[in-house]
DOMITI-366649 format. One record per residue (C-alpha): residue number from 1; residue in one letter; x, y, z. Coordinates in steps of 0.02 Angstrom, whole numbers, plus 50000, padded with zeros to 5 digits. Example, Ala and Ser with C-alpha at 12.3 -4.5 7.8 and 13.67 -1.06 7.14 Angstrom:
# DOMITI-366649
<vexse><i>1</i><aa>a</aa><xx>50615</xx><yy>49775</yy><zz>50390</zz></vexse>
<vexse><i>2</i><aa>s</aa><xx>50684</xx><yy>49947</yy><zz>50357</zz></vexse>
***
This chain:
# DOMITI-366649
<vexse><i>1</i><aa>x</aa><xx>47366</xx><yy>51460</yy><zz>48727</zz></vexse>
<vexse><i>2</i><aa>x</aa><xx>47471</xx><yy>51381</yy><zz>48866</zz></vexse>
<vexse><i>3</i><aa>x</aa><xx>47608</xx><yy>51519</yy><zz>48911</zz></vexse>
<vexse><i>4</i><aa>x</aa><xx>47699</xx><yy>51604</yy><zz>49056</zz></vexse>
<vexse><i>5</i><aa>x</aa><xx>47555</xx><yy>51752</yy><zz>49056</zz></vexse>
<vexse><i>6</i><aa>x</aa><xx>47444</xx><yy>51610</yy><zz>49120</zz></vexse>
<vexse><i>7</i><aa>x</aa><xx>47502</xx><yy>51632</yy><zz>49293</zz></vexse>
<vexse><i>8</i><aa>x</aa><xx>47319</xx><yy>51592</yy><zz>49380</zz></vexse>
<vexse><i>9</i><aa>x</aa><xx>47363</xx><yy>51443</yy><zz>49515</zz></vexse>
<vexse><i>10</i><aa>x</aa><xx>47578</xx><yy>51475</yy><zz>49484</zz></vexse>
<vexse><i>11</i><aa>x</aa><xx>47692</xx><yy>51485</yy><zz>49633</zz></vexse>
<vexse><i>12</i><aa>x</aa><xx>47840</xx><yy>51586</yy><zz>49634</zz></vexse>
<vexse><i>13</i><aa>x</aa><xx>47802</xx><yy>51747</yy><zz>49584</zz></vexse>
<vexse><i>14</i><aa>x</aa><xx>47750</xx><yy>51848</yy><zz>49736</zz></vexse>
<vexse><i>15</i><aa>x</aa><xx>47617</xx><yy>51953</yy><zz>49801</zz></vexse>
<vexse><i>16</i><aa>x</aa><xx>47570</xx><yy>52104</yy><zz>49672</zz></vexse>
<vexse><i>17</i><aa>x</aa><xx>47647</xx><yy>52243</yy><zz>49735</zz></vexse>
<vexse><i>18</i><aa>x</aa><xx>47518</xx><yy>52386</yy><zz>49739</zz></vexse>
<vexse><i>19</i><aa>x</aa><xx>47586</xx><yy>52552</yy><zz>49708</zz></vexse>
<vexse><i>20</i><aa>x</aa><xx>47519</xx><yy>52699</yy><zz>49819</zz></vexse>
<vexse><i>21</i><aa>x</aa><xx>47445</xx><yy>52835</yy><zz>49704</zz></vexse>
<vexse><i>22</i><aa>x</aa><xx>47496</xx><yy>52752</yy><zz>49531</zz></vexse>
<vexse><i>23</i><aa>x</aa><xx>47475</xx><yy>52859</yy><zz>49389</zz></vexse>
<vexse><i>24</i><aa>x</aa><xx>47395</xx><yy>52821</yy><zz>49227</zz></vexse>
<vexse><i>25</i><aa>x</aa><xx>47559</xx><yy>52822</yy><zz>49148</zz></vexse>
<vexse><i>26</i><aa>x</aa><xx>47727</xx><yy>52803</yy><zz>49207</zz></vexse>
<vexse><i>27</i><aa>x</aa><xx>47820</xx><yy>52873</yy><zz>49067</zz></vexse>
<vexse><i>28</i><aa>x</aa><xx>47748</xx><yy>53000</yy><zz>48927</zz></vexse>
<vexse><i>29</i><aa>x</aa><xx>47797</xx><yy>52857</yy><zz>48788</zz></vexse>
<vexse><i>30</i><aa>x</aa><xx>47679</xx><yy>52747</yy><zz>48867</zz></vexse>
<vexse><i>31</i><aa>x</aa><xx>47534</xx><yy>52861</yy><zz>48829</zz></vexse>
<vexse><i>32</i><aa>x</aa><xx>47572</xx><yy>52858</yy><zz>48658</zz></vexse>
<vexse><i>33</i><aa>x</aa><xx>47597</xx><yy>52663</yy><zz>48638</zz></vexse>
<vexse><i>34</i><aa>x</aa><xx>47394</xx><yy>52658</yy><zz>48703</zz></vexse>
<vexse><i>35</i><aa>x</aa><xx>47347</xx><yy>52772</yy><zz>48577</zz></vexse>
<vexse><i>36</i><aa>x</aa><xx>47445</xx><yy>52695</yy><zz>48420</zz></vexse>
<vexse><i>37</i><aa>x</aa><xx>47346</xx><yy>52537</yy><zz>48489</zz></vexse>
<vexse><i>38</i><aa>x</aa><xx>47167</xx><yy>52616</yy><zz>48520</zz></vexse>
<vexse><i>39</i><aa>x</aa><xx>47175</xx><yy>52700</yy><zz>48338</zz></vexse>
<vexse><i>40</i><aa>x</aa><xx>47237</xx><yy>52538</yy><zz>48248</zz></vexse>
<vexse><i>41</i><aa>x</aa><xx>47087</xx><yy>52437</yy><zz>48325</zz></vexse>
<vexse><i>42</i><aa>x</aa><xx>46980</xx><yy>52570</yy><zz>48308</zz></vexse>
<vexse><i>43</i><aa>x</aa><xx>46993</xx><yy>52587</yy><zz>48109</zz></vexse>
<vexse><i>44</i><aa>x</aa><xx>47002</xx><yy>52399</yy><zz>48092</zz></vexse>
<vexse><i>45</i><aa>x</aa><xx>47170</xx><yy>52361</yy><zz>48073</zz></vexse>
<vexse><i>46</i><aa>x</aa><xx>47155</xx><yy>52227</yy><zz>48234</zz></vexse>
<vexse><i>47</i><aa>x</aa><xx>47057</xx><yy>52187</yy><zz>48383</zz></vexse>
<vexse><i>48</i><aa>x</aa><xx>47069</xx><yy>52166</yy><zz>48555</zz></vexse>
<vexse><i>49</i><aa>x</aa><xx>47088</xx><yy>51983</yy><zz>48562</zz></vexse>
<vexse><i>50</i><aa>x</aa><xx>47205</xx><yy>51988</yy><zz>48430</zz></vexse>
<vexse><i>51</i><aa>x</aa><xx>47319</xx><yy>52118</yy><zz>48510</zz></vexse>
<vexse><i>52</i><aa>x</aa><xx>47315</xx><yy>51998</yy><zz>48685</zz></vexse>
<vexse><i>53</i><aa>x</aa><xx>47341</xx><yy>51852</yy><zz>48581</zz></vexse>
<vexse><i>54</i><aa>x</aa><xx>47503</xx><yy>51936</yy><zz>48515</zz></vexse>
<vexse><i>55</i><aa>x</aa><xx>47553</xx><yy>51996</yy><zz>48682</zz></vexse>
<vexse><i>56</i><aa>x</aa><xx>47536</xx><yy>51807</yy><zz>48749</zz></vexse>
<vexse><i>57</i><aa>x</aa><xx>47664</xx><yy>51763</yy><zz>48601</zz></vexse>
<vexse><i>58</i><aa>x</aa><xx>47804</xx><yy>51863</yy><zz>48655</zz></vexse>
<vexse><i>59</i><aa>x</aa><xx>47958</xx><yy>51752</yy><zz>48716</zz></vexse>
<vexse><i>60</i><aa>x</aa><xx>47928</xx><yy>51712</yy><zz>48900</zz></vexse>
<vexse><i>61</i><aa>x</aa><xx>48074</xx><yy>51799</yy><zz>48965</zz></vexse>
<vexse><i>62</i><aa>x</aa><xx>48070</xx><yy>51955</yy><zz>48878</zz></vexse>
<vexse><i>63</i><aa>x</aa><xx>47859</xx><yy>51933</yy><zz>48949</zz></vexse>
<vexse><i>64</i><aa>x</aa><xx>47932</xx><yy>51929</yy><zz>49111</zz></vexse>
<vexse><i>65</i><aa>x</aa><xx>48082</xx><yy>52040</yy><zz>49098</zz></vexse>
<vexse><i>66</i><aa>x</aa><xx>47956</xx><yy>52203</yy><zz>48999</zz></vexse>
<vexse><i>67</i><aa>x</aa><xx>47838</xx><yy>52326</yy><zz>49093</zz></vexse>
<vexse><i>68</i><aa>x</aa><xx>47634</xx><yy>52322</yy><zz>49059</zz></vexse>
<vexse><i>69</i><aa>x</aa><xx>47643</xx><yy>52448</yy><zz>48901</zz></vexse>
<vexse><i>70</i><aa>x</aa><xx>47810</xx><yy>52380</yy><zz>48851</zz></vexse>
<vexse><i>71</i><aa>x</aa><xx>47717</xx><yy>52218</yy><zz>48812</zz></vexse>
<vexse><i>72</i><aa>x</aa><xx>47597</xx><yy>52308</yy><zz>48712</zz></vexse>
<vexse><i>73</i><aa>x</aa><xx>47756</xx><yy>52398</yy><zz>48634</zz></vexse>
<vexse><i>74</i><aa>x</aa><xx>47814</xx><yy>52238</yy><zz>48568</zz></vexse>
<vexse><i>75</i><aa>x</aa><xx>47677</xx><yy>52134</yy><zz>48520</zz></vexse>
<vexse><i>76</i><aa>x</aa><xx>47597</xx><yy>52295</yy><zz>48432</zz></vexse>
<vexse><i>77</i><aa>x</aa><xx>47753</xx><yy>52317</yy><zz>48327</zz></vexse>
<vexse><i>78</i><aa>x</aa><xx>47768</xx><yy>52110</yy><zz>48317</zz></vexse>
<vexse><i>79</i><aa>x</aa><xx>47576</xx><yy>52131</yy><zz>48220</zz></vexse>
<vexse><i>80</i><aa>x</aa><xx>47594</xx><yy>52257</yy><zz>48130</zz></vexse>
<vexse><i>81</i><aa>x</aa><xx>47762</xx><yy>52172</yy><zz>48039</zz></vexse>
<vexse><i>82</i><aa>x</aa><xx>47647</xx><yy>51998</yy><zz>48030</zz></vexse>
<vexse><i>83</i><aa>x</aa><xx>47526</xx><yy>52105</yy><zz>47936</zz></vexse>
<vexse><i>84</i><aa>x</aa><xx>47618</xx><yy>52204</yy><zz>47801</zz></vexse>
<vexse><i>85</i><aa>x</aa><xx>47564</xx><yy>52368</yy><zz>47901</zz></vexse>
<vexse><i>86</i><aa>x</aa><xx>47750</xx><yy>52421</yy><zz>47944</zz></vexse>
<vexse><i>87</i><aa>x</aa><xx>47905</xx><yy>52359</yy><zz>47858</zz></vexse>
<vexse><i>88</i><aa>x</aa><xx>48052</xx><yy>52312</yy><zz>47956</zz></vexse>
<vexse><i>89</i><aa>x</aa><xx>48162</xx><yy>52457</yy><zz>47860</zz></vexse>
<vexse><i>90</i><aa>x</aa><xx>48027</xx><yy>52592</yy><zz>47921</zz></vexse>
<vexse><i>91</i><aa>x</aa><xx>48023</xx><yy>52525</yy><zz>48115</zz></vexse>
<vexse><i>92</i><aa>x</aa><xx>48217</xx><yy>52546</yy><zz>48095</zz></vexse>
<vexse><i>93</i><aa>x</aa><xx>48201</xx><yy>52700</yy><zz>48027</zz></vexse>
<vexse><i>94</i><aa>x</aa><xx>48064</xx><yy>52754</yy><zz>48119</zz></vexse>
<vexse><i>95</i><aa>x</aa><xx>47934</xx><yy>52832</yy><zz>48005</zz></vexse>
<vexse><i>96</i><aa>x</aa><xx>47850</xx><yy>52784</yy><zz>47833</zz></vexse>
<vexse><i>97</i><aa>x</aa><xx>47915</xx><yy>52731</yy><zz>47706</zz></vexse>
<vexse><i>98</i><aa>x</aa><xx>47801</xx><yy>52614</yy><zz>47583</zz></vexse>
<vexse><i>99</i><aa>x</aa><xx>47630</xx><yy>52619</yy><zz>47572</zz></vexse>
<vexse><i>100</i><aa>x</aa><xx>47545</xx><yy>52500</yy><zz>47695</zz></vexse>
<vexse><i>101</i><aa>x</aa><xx>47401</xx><yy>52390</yy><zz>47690</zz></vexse>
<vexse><i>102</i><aa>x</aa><xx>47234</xx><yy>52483</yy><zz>47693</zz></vexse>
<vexse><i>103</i><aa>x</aa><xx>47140</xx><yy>52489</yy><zz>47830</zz></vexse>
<vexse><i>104</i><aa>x</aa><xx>46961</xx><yy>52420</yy><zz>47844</zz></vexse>
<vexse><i>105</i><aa>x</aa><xx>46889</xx><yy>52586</yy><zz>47895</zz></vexse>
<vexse><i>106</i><aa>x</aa><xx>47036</xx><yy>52697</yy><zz>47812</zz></vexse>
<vexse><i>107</i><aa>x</aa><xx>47145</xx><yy>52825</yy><zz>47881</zz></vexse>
<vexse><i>108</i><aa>x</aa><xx>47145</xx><yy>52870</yy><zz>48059</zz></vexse>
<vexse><i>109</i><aa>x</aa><xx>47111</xx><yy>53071</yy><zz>48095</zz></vexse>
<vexse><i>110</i><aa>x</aa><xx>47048</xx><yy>53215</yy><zz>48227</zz></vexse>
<vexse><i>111</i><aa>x</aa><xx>46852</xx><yy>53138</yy><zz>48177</zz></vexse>
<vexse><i>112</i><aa>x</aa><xx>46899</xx><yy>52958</yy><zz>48256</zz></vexse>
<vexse><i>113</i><aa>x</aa><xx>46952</xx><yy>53009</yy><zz>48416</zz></vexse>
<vexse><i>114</i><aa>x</aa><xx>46816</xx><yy>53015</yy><zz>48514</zz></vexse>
<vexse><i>115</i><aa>x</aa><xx>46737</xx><yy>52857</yy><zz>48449</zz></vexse>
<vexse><i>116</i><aa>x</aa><xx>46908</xx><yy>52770</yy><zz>48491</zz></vexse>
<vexse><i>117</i><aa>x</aa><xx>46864</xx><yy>52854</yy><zz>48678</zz></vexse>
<vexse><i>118</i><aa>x</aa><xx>46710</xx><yy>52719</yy><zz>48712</zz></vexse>
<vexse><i>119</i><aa>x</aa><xx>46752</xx><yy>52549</yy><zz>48725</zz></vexse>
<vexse><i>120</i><aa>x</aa><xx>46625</xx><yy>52458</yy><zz>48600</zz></vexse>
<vexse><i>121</i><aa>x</aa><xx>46504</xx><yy>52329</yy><zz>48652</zz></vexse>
<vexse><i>122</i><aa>x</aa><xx>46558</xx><yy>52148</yy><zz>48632</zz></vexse>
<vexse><i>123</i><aa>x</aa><xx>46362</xx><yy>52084</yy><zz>48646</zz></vexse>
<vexse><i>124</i><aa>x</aa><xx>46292</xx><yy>52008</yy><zz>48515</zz></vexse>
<vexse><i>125</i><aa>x</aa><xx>46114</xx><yy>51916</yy><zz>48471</zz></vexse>
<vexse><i>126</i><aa>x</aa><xx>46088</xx><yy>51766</yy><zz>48527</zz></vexse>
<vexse><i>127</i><aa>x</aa><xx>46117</xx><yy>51610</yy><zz>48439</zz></vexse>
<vexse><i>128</i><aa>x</aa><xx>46008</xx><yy>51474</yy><zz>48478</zz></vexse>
<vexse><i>129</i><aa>x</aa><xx>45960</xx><yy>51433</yy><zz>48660</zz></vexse>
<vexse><i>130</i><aa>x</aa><xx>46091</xx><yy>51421</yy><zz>48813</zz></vexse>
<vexse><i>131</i><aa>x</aa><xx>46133</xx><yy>51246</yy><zz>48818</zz></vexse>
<vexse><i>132</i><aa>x</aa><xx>46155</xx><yy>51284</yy><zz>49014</zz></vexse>
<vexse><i>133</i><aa>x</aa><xx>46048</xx><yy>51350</yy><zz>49151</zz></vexse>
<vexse><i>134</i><aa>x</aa><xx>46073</xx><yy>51433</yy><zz>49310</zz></vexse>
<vexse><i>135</i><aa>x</aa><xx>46114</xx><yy>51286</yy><zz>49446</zz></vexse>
<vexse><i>136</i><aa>x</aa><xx>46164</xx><yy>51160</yy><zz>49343</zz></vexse>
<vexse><i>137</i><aa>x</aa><xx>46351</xx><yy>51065</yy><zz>49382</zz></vexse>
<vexse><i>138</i><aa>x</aa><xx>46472</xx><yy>51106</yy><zz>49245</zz></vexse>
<vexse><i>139</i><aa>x</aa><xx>46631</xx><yy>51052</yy><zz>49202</zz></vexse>
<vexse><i>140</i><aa>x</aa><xx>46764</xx><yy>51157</yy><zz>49105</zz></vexse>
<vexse><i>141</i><aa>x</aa><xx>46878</xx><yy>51041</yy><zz>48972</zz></vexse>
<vexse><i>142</i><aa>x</aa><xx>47037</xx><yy>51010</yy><zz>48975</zz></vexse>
<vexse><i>143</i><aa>x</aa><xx>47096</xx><yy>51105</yy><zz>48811</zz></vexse>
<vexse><i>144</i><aa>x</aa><xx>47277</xx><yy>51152</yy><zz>48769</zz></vexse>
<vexse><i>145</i><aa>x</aa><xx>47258</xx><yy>51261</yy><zz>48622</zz></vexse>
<vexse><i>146</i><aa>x</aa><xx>47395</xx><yy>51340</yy><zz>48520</zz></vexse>
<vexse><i>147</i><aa>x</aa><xx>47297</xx><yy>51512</yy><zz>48495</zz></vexse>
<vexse><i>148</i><aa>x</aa><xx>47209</xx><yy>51626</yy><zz>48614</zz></vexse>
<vexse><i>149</i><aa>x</aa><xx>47082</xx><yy>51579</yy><zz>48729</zz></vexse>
<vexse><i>150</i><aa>x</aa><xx>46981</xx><yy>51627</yy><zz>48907</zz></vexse>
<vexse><i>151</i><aa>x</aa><xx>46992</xx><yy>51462</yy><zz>49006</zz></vexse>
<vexse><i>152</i><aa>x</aa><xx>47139</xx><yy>51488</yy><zz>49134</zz></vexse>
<vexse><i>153</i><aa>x</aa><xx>47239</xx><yy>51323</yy><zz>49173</zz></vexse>
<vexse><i>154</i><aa>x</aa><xx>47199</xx><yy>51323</yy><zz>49330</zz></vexse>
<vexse><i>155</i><aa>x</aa><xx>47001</xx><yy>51295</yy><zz>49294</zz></vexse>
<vexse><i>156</i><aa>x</aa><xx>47021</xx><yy>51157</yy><zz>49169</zz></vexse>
<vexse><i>157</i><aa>x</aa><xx>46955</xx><yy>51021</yy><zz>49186</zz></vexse>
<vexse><i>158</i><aa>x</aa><xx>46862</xx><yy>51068</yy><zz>49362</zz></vexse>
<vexse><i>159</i><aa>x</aa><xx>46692</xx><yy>51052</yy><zz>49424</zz></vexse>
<vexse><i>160</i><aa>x</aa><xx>46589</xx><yy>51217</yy><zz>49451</zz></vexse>
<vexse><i>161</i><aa>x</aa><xx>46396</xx><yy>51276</yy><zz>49471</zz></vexse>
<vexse><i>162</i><aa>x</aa><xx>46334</xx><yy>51404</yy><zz>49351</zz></vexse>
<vexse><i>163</i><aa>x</aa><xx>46292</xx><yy>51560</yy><zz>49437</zz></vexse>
<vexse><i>164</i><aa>x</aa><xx>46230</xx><yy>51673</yy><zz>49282</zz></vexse>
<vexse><i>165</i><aa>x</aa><xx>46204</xx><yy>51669</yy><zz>49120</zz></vexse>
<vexse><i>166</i><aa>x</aa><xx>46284</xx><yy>51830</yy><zz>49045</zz></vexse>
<vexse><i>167</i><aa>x</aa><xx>46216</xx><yy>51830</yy><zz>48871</zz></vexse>
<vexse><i>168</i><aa>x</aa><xx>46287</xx><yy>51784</yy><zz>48689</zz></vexse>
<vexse><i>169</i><aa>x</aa><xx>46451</xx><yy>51878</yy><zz>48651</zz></vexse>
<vexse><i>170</i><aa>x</aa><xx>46602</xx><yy>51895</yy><zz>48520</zz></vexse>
<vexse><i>171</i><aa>x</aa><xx>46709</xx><yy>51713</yy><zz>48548</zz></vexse>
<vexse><i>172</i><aa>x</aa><xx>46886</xx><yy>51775</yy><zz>48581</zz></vexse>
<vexse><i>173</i><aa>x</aa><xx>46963</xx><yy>51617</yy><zz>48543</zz></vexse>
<vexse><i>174</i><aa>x</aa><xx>46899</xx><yy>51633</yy><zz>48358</zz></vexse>
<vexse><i>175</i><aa>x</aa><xx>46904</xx><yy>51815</yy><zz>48357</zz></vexse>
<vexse><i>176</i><aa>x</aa><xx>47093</xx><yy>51807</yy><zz>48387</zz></vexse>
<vexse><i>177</i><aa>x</aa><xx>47147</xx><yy>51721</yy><zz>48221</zz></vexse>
<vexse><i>178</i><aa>x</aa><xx>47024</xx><yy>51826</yy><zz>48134</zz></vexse>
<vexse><i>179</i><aa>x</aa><xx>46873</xx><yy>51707</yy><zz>48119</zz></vexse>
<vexse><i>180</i><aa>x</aa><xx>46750</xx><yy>51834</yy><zz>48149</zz></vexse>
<vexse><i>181</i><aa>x</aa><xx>46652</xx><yy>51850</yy><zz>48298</zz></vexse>
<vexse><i>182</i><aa>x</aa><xx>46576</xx><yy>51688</yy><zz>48316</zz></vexse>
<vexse><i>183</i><aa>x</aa><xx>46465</xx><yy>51724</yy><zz>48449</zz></vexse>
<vexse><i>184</i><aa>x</aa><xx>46441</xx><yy>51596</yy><zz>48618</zz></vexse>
<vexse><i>185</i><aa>x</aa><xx>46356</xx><yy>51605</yy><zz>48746</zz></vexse>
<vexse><i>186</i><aa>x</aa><xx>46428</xx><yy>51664</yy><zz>48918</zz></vexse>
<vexse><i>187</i><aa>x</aa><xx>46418</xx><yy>51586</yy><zz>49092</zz></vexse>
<vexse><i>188</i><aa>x</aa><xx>46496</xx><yy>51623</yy><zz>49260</zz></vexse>
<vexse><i>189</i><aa>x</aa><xx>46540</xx><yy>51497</yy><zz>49349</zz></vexse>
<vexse><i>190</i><aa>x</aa><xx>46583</xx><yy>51467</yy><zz>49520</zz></vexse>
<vexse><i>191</i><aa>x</aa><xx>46707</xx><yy>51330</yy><zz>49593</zz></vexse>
<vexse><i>192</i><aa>x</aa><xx>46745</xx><yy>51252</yy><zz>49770</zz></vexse>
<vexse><i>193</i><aa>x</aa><xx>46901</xx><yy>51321</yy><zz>49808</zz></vexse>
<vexse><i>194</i><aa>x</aa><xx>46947</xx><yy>51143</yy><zz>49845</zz></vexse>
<vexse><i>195</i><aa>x</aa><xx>46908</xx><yy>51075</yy><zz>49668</zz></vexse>
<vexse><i>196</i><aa>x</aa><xx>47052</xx><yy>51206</yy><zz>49602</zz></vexse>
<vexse><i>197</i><aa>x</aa><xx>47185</xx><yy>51197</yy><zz>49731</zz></vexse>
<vexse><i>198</i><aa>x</aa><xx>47149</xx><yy>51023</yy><zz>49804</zz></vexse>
<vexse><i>199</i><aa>x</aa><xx>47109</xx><yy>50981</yy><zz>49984</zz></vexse>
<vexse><i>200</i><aa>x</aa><xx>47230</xx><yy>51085</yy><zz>50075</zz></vexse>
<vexse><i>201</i><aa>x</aa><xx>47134</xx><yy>51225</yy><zz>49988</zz></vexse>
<vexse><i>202</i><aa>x</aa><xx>47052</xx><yy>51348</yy><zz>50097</zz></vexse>
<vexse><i>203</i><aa>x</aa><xx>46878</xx><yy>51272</yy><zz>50118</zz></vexse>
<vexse><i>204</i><aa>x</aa><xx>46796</xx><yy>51426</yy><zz>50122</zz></vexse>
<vexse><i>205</i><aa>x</aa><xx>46854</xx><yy>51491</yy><zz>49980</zz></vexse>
<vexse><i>206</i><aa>x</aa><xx>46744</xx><yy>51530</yy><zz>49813</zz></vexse>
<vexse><i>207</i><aa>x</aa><xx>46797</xx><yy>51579</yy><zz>49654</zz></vexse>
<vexse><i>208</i><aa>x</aa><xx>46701</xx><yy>51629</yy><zz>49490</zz></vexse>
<vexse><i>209</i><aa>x</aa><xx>46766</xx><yy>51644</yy><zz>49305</zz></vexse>
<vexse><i>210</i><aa>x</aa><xx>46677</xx><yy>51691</yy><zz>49180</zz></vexse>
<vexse><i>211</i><aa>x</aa><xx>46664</xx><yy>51523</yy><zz>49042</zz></vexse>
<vexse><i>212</i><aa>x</aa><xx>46613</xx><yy>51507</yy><zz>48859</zz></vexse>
<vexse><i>213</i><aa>x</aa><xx>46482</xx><yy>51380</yy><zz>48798</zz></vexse>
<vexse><i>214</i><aa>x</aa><xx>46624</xx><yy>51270</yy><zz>48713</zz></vexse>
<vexse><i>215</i><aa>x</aa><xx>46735</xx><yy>51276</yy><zz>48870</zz></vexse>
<vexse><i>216</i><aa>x</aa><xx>46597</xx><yy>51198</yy><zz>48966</zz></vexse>
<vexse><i>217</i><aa>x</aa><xx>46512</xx><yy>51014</yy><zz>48966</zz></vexse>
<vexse><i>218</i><aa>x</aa><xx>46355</xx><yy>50945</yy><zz>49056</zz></vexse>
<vexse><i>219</i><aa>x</aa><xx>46369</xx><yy>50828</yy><zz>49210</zz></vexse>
***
């Protein structure tokens, strides 16, 4: 979706700021909010694109205005409500109070953990030939969709080479509304960096995304 976490190409915003020495956490809370998340995709309650799909729905100023895990705070509780997992008495309250929705792999306990500690594979077999090979000219489309997706703004509707051809994997843009993994294949593509920022571009400057099949058409 088109949103202010899109921020590839944007002026305005400032270098990052690198912090010397940054811990994992900042604050002990923020710990937990990772966990609550890891556990809930972990037994099936939602998955990754889904959870970044939510986080890219939050208003844009309270986007801006929140910390890294207090966007995950808010778009995990924001899910949860969407899916009958919490009720809005129990998040005021703060603890259970009705019986939720049932997980796809049940109850979360001491057993999970350490599967919840490797990140899964998102590879899956391949379906049908690439329609793409390496070398070939490439350009991305020009989509605006209302859900999640991969392409940036700044490289739609551009002109690239692919570089790779890195395999068939889940689709996030389907796997975000919960359409099941839909597996594409997966290109990286490389782009002039005159062809994203224009001619006063640096004109030595490359840059490579990583592309879908259906972002991409043939020259």
């Amino acid at each position: 979706m088109d949103g202010i976490h899109d921020m590839g190409g944007m002026d305005g915003f400032g270098k990052v700021e690198v912090e010397p020495n940054e811990p994992t956490f900042h604050e002990k809370w923020e710990g937990r909010v990772m966990a609550m998340v890891r556990a809930m995709g972990a037994n099936g309650g939602l998955n990754i694109d889904m959870q970044r799909f939510s986080r890219e729905s939050l208003p844009p100023v309270v986007y801006l205005e929140s910390s890294y895990y207090q966007k995950w705070f808010l778009a995990f509780e924001r899910t949860l409500l969407a899916r009958g997992m919490v009720a809005a008495d129990e998040i005021d309250q703060g603890h259970a109070l009705h019986a939720s929705a049932p997980l796809a792999r049940g109850p979360f306990g001491m057993k999970d953990v350490a599967r919840i500690m490797t990140r899964g594979s998102f590879g899956r077999d391949p379906q049908g030939k690439p329609a793409f090979a390496v070398g070939d000219r490439v350009r991305t489309k020009n989509i605006h969709p209302a859900t999640h997706t991969r392409l940036p703004r700044y490289a739609r509707d551009k002109v690239g080479v692919v570089e790779r051809i890195e395999g068939c994997h889940v689709f996030p843009d389907s796997n975000a509304v919960g359409k099941g993994d839909n597996p594409q294949w997966l290109y990286t593509v490389v782009f002039d960096g005159a062809e994203l920022w224009g001619p006063d571009g640096d004109p030595s400057l490359k840059v490579s995304i990583e592309a879908f099949e259906p972002y991409l058409e043939k020259m």
